[in-house]
N, C-alpha and C positions, 0 to 999 in steps of 0.2 A: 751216744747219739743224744744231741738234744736240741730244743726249738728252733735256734739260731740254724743249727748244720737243714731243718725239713727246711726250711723258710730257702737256704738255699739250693738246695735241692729242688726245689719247685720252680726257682726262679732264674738258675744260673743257666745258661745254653751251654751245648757242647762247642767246643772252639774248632775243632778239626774233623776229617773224617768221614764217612758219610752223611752220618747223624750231627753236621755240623748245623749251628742255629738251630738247633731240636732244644728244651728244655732240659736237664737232666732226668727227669721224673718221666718225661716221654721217649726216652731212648730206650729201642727196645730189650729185654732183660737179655736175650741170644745173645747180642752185641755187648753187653757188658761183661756176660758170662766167656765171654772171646779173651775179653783183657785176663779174668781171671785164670783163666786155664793155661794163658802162657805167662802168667803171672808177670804182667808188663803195664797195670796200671799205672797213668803218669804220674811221676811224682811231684811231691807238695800237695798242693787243699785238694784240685782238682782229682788227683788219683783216688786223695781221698775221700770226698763226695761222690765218686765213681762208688767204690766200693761198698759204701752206704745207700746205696739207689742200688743196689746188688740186690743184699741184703735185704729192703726193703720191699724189691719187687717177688724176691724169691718166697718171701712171707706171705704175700698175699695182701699187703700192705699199701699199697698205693694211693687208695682212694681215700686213706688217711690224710697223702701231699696235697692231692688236686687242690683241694680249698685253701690251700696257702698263697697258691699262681695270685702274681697282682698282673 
């Protein structure tokens, strides 16, 4: 993980799905935790910033991102 991947995390939307035009960093951790369990994050950046906003919400971490949002 580093600056570049928060920065987008904060700023990229979700493309599909409920949570579509939601932020990455605001989509709820259930919902991500959804992709994880049936291990079907999408692949390339996207899955991967997925899986990093996992990670980051399941830490407790979030409020790290927020002040990255432009």
């Amino acid at each position: 993980m580093d600056k570049t991947q928060l920065i987008e995390i904060a700023n990229t939307e979700m493309p599909f799905g409920k949570y579509k035009g939601r932020r990455l960093i605001d989509v709820p951790e259930e919902y991500l935790l959804w992709f994880a369990r049936k291990d079907q994050f999408p692949a390339g950046k996207l899955g991967e910033l997925m899986a990093v906003t996992l990670l980051i919400k399941s830490e407790g971490l979030s409020h790290l991102v927020q002040p990255l949002k432009k």
